[in-house]
C-alpha positions in Angstrom: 0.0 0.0 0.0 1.3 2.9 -0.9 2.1 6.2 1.4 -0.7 8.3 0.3 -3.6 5.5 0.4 -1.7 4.8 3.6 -2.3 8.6 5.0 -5.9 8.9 3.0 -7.5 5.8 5.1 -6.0 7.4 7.8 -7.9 10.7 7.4 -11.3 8.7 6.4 -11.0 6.2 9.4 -10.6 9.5 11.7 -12.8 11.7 9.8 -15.5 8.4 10.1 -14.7 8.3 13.9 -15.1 11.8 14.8 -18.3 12.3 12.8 -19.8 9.1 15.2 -18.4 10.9 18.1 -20.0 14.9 17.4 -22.9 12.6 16.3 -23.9 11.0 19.5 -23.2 14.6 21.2 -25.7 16.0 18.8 -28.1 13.6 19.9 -27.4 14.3 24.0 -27.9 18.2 23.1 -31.7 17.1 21.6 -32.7 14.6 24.1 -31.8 17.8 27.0 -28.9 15.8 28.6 -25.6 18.4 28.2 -24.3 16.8 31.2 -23.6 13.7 29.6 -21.3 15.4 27.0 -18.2 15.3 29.5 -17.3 11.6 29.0 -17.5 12.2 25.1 -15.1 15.1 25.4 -11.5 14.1 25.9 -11.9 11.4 22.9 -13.3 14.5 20.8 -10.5 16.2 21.9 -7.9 13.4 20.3 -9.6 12.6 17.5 -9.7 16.3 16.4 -6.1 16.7 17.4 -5.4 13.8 14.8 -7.8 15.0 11.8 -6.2 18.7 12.1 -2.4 16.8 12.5 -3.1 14.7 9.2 -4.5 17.5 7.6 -1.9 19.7 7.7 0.2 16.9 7.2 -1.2 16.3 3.5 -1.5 20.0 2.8 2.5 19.9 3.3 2.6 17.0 1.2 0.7 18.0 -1.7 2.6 15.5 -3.7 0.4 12.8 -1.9 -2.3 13.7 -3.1 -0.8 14.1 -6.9 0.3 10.7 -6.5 -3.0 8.9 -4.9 -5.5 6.8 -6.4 -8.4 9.6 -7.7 -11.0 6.8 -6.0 -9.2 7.4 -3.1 -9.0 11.0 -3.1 -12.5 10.9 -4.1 -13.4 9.2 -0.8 -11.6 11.2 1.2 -13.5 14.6 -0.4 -16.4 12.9 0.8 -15.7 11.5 4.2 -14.4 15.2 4.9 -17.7 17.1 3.4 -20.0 14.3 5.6 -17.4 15.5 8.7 -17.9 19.3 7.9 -22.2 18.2 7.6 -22.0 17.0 10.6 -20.1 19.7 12.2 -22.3 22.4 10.7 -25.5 20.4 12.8 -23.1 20.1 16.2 -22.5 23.8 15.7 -27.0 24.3 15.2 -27.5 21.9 18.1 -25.1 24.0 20.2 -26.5 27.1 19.6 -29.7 25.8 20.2 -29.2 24.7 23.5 -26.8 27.9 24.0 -29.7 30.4 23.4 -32.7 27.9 25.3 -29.9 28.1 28.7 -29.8 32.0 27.8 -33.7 32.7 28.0 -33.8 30.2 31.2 -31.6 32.6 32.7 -33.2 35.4 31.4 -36.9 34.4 33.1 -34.9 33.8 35.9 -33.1 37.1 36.5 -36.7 38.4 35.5 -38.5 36.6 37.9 -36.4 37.3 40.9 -36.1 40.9 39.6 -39.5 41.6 39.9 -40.8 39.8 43.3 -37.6 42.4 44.8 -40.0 45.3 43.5 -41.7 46.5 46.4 -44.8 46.3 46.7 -46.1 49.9 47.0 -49.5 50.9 49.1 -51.5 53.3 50.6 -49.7 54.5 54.3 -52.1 56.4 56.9 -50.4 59.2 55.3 -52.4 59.2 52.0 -48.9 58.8 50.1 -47.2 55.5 48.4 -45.5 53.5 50.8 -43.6 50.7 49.9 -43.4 47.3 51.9 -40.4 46.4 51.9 -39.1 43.7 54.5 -35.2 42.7 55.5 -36.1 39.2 53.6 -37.0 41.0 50.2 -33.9 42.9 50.0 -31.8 40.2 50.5 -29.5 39.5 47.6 -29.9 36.4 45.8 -27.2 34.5 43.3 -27.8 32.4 40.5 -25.2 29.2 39.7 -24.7 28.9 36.4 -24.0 25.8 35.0 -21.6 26.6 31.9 -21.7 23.0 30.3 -22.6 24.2 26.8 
C-alpha cells in the first residue's frame, strides 16, 4: 500500500470516527442531557487533534495527493464534506441549547427581579409606601451551570 492511500484511510478512518463521536453529542444536546457530553469530550478532543495533524500533514505534502488513487482521493473529499455536515448540525444543536440556557436565565433574573420590587401601598399618610421587608432585600445569586 502505498504512502498516500496509507495517509488517505488514515484521514477517512478519523474523519468516520469523529463524525460518530460529534454525532452521539448531537443527539445528547436534543434529548436535553448536556451533562452527559463530559465523558464524550477528551476522545473529541484526540480525534480532532489527529484529523487537524493529518491534515496539515497532507497540505505539506501535496505531492500525496498528486500521487494517490483519484477513487481514493475521491473518498476522502467525501468523508471530509460528511465530517464538515455534521459539524455544521453540532455547531446548530449547540446554539440551540446555547440560546434555550440564555432565556432560562433570562426568566430567571426576571423573575427574581421583579418579586424584589416593592410592593407599594397606601400608608395612613395618603402617600405610596412601599413594603419592603429585610427578607425581600436580601440578595440572591444564581449558579450557572456553563456545560454548553
Amino acid at each position: 500500500m502505498s504512502n498516500a492511500r496509507i495517509t488517505i484511510e488514515r484521514i477517512i478512518t478519523i474523519s468516520i470516527e469523529l463524525g460518530r463521536l460529534v454525532s452521539q453529542e448531537i443527539e445528547l444536546l436534543r434529548q436535553q442531557r448536556p451533562g452527559e457530553l463530559t465523558h464524550l469530550a477528551e476522545q473529541k478532543t484526540n480525534l480532532t487533534e489527529m484529523y487537524q495533524q493529518e491534515m496539515a500533514g497532507l497540505r505539506e505534502n501535496a505531492e500525496l495527493v498528486r500521487a494517490a488513487d483519484p477513487a481514493d482521493v475521491e473518498r476522502l473529499k467525501d468523508s471530509t464534506f460528511l465530517l464538515h455536515g455534521i459539524l455544521d448540525e453540532y455547531r446548530t444543536a449547540l446554539m440551540a441549547a446555547k440560546t434555550v440556557t440564555e432565556r432560562l436565565v433570562k426568566a430567571i433574573g426576571d423573575e427574581i427581579s421583579s418579586r424584589r420590587q416593592p410592593v407599594k401601598h397606601y400608608g395612613a399618610d395618603a402617600m405610596y409606601s412601599s413594603s419592603v421587608s429585610v427578607a425581600s432585600q436580601a440578595t440572591a445569586s444564581i449558579a450557572i451551570n456553563e456545560v454548553i
